[in-house]
C-alpha positions as CSV (number, residue, x, y, z in Angstrom):
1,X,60.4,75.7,79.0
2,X,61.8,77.5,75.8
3,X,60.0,77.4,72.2
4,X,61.3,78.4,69.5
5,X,58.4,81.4,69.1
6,X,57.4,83.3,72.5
7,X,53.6,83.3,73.2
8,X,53.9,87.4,75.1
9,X,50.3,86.2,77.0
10,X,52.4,83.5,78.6
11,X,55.2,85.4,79.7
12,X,52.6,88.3,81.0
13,X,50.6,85.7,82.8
14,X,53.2,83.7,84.1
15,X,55.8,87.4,85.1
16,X,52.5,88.8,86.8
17,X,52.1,85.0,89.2
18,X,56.0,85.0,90.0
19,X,55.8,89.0,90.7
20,X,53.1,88.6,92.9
21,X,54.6,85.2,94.4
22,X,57.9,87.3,95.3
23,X,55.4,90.0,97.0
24,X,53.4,87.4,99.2
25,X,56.6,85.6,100.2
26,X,58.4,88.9,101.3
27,X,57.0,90.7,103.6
28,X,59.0,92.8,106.1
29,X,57.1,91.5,109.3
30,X,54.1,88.4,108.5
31,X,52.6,89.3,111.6
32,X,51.5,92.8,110.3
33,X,50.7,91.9,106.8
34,X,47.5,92.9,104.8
35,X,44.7,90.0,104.8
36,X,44.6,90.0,100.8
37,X,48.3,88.9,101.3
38,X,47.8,86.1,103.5
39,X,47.1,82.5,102.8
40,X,43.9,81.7,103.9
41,X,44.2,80.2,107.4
42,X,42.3,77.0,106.2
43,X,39.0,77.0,104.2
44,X,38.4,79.5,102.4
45,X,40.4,81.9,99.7
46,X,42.3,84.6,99.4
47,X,44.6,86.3,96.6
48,X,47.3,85.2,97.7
49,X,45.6,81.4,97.5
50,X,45.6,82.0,93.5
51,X,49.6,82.4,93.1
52,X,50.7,79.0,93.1
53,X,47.9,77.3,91.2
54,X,48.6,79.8,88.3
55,X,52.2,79.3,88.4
56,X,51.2,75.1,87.5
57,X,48.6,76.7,85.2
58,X,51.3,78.4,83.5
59,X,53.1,75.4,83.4
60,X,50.6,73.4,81.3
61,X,50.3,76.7,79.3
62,X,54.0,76.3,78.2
63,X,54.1,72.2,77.5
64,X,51.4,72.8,74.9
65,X,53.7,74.6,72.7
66,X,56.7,73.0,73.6
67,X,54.8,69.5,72.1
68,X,54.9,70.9,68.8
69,X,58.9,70.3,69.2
70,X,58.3,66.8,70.5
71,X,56.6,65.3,67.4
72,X,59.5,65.4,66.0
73,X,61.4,63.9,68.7
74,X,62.1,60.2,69.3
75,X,60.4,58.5,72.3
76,X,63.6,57.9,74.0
77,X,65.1,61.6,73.6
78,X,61.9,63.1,74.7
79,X,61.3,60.8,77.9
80,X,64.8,61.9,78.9
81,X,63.8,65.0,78.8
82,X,60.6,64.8,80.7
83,X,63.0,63.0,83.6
84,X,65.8,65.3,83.4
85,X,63.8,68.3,83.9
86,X,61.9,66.9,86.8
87,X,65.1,65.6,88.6
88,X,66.4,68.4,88.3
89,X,63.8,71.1,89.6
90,X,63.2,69.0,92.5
91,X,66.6,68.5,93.3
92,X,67.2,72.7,93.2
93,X,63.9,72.6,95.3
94,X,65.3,70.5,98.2
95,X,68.7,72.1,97.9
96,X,66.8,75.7,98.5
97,X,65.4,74.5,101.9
98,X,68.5,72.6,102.7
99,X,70.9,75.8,101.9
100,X,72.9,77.0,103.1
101,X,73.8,73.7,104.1
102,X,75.8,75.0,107.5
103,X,74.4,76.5,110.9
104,X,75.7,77.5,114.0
105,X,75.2,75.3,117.4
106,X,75.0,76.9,121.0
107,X,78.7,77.2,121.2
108,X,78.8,79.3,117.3
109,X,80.9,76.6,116.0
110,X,79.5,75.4,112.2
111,X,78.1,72.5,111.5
112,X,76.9,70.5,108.7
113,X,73.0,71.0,108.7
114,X,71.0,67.5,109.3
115,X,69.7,65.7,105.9
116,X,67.3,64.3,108.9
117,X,65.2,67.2,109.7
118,X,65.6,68.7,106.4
119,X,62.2,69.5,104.4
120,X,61.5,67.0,101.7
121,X,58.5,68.7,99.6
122,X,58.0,72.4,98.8
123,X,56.9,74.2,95.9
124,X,60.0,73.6,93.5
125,X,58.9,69.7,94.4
126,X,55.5,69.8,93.7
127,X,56.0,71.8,90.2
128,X,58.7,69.0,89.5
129,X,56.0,66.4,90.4
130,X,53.1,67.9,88.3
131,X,55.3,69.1,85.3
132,X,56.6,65.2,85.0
133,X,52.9,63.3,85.5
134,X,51.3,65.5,83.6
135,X,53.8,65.7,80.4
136,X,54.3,61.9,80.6
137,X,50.3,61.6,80.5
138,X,50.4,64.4,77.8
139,X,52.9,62.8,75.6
140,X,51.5,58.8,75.6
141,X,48.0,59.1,76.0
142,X,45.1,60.9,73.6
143,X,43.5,63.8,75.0
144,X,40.5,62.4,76.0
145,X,42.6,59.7,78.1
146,X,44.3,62.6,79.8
147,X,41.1,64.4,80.5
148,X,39.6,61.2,81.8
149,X,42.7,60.8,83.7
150,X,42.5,63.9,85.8
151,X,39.0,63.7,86.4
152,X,39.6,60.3,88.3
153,X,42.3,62.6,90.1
154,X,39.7,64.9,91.4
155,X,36.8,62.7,92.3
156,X,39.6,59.9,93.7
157,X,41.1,62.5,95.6
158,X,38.0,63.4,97.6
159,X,37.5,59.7,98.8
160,X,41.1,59.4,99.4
161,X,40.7,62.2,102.1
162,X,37.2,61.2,104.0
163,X,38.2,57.6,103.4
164,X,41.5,57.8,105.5
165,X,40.5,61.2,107.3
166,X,38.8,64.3,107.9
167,X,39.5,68.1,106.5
168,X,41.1,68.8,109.9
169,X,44.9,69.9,110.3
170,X,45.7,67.1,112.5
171,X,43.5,64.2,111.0
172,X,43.7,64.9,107.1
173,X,45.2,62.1,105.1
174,X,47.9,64.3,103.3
175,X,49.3,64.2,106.8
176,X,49.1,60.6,107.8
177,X,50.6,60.2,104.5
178,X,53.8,62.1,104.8
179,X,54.1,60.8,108.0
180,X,54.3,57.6,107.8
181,X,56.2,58.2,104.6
182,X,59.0,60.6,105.3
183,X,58.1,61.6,109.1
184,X,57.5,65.0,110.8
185,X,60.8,66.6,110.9
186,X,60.7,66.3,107.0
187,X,57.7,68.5,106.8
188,X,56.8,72.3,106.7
189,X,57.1,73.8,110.4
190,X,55.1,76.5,110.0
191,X,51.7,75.1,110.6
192,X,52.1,74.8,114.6
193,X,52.6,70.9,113.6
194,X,54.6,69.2,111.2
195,X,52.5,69.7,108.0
196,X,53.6,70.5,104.8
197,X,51.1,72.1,102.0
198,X,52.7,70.9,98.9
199,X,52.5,67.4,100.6
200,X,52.6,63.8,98.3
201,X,48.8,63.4,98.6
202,X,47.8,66.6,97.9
203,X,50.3,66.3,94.7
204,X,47.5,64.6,93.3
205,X,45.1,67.0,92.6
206,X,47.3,69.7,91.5
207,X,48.2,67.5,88.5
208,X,45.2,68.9,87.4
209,X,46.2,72.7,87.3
210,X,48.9,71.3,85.0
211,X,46.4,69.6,82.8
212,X,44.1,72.4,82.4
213,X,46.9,74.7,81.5
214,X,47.8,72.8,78.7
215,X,44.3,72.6,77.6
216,X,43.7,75.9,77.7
217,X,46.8,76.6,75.5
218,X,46.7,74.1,73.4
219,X,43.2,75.5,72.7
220,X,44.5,79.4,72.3
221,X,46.7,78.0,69.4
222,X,43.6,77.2,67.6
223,X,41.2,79.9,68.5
224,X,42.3,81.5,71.1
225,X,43.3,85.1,69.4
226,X,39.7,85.4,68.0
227,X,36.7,86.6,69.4
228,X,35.0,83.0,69.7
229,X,37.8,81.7,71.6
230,X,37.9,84.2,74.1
231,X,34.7,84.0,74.9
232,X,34.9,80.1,75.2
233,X,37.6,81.0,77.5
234,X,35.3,83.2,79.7
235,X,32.6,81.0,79.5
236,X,34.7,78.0,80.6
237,X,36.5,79.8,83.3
238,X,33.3,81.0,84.5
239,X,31.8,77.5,84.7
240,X,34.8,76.3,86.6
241,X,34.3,78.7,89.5
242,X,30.5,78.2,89.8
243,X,31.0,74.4,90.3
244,X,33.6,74.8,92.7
245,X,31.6,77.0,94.7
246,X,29.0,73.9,94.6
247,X,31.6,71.7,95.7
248,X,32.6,74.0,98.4
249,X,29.9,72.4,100.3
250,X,30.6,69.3,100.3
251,X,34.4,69.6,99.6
252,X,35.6,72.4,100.6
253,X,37.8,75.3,98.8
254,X,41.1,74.3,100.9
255,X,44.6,75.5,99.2
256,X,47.0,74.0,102.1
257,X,45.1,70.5,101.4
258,X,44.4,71.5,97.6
259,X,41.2,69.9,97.4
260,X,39.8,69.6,94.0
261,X,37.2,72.1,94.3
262,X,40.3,74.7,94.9
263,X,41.7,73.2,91.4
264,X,38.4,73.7,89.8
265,X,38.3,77.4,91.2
266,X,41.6,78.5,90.4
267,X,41.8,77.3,86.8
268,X,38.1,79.1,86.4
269,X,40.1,82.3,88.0
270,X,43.2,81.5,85.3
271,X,41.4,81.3,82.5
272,X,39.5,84.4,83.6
273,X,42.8,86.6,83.9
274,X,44.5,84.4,80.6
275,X,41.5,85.6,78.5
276,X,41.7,89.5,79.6
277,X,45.5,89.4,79.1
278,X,45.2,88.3,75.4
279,X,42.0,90.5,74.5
280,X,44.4,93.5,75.8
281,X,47.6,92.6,73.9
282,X,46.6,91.2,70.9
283,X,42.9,92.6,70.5
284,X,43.1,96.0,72.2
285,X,47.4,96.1,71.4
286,X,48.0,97.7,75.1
287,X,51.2,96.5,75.5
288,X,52.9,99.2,77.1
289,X,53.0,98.0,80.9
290,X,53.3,93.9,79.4
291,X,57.3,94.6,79.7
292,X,57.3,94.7,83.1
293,X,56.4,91.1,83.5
294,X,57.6,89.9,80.7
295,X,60.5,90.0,82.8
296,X,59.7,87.8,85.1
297,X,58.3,85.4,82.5
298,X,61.4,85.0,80.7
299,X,63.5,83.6,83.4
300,X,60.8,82.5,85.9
301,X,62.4,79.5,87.5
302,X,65.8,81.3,88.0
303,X,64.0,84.7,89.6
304,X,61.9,82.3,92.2
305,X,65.2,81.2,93.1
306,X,66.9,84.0,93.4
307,X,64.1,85.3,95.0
308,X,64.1,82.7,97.9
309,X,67.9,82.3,98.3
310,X,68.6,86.3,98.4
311,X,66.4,86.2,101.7
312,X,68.1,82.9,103.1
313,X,71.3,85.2,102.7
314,X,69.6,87.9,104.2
315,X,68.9,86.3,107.0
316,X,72.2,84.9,107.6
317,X,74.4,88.3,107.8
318,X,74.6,89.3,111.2
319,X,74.6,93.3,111.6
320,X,74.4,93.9,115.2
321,X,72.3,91.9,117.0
322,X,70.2,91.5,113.7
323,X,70.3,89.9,110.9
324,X,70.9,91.8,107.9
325,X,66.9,91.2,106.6
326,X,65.5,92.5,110.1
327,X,67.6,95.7,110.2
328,X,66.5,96.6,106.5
329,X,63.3,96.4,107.5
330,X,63.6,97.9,111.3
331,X,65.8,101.1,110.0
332,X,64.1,101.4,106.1
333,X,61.1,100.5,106.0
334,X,59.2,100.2,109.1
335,X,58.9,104.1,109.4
336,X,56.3,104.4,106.8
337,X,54.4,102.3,109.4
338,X,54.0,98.5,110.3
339,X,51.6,97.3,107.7
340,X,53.0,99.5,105.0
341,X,56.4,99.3,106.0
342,X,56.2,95.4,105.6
343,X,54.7,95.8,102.5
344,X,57.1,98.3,101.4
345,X,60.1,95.8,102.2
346,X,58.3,93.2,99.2
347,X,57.8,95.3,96.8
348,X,61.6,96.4,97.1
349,X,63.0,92.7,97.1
350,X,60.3,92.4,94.1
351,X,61.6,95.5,92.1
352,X,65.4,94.2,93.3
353,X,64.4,90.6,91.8
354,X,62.9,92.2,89.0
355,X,66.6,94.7,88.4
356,X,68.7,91.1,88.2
357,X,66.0,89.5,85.6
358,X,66.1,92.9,83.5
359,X,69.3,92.6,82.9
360,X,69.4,89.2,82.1
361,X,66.8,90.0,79.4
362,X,68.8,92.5,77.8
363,X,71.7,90.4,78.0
364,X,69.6,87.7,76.4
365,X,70.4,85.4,79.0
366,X,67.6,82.6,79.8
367,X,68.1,80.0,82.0
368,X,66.6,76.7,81.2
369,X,66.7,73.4,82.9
């Protein structure tokens, strides 16, 4: 989302998620990857848990300032946007997992890949999904509607879950859902079932990451740059965490089902980080190591992409009887050892990422959709 003034916090917070999104995502070998950088298996949290959350933070960071250009707007023009913008990040998200569109059979001759056992949902979708609900409840309702609103997501979203299910892999209602909706082959694979994480249920909740986001900004462009409003920040990010951790016993902290106490505890985390990132910017006026990320944070959307796709490439270039990605790895960087080695490999393709969105920047090209 552009403005027509940059808030630098945004662009820190926001480089540092997709920086550390493009290190999780990467590694040379999963299998010999650090804990911190691994989703947690089911319950339970780890770092890595925190990325996607605060990139849909981030999100709802952004559409507070970009309302300040809607007032102006009619309803129509500003609706069209909303529906453009959606379409159109969803659509780039299925065309990711669908590229690149050809595959060998058994005999190596190419082939169109199937639509049929293409997946439908993924991360690209589910930021679509939340970015339109959220904006469309942003733009026609007052704010204590849209805090009411998301609320009734939360609580609602428990009920849904025990009420058509358990918090098991095989018998949760995001499942049953997608299921009968779109079918297995149109889900995530990598669950040892067909099971996708950023499912249509599960969509739900993370509306309210969105939410909160733009809360929290629209409150920083009132009082967020003075002391008060930092520590309202802390104090509300602190109470966020401490009632998902009571939830967590009754619902528990679950980021492949995002159950509402995993919203709760993430936006307590974002606001957390959001708070120390402004108090060292603007209070402290650290901003030495801030350019780094900002460089993600200017083109965000378009490094995730290229982030994703440079990989699928990757690992479609035969050298050998690898693929190109494998023999990187294999005669690079798995001398410095397995686990370093592997993690070695992501922060190259981060740094390589981060190389094609610094010169963008000094270009001045931003892409926006």
């Amino acid at each position: 989302m552009s403005t027509s003034q940059r808030f630098p916090a945004l662009d820190i917070f926001r480089g540092m998620t997709i920086c550390f999104m493009i290190i999780v995502n990467t590694p040379g070998d999963s299998s010999v990857t650090f804990a911190p950088l691994l989703h947690a298996n089911w319950h339970g949290f780890t770092p890595t848990d925190l990325v996607f959350p605060s990139f849909l933070f981030a999100v709802g960071n952004a559409i507070s300032f970009v309302m300040l250009k809607w007032a102006g707007l009619p309803q129509s023009t500003v609706l069209w946007k909303i529906l453009k913008r959606t379409a159109i990040i969803f659509l780039l998200g299925y065309l990711m997992y669908w590229f690149p569109f050809f595959a060998p059979d058994k005999t190596g001759a190419w082939h169109l890949k199937p639509i049929a056992e293409t997946r439908i949902f993924g991360v690209l979708q589910r930021i679509a999904l939340c970015y339109g609900i959220a904006s469309l409840m942003i733009y026609y309702l007052s704010t204590r509607w849209v805090i009411i609103l998301t609320l009734l997501f939360l609580v609602g979203y428990k009920f849904l879950l025990t009420g058509w299910g358990d918090f098991s892999l095989e018998g949760n209602a995001v499942l049953k859902l997608d299921n009968w909706l779109i079918g297995e082959k149109h889900l995530y694979q990598g669950e040892g079932i067909g099971f996708d994480p950023e499912g249509l249920l599960s969509t739900l909740p993370a509306i309210g990451n969105v939410v909160f986001g733009y809360l929290a900004g629209k409150y920083i462009q009132q009082k967020g740059k003075t002391y008060e409003g930092l520590t309202h920040l802390l104090m509300a990010g602190f109470a966020a965490i401490c009632f998902a951790y009571f939830w967590d016993s009754s619902f528990p902290i679950n980021k492949k089902l995002w159950t509402s106490s995993f919203v709760l505890y993430t936006v307590g985390l974002d606001l957390v980080i959001l708070a120390f990132i402004i108090y060292i910017t603007d209070f402290l006026k650290v901003t030495k190591w801030s350019g780094f990320f900002e460089v993600f944070g200017k083109n965000p959307l378009f490094i995730y992409l290229l982030s994703e796709i440079g990989l699928i490439i990757l690992w479609s270039i035969p050298i050998g009887e690898q693929d190109a990605f494998s023999w990187i790895y294999t005669n690079i960087f798995k001398h410095a050892g397995p686990y370093i080695g592997s993690l070695l490999f992501a922060l190259w393709w981060m740094l390589t990422c981060w190389a094609v969105g610094w010169w963008m920047d000094r270009k001045k090209v931003y892409v926006r959709v």
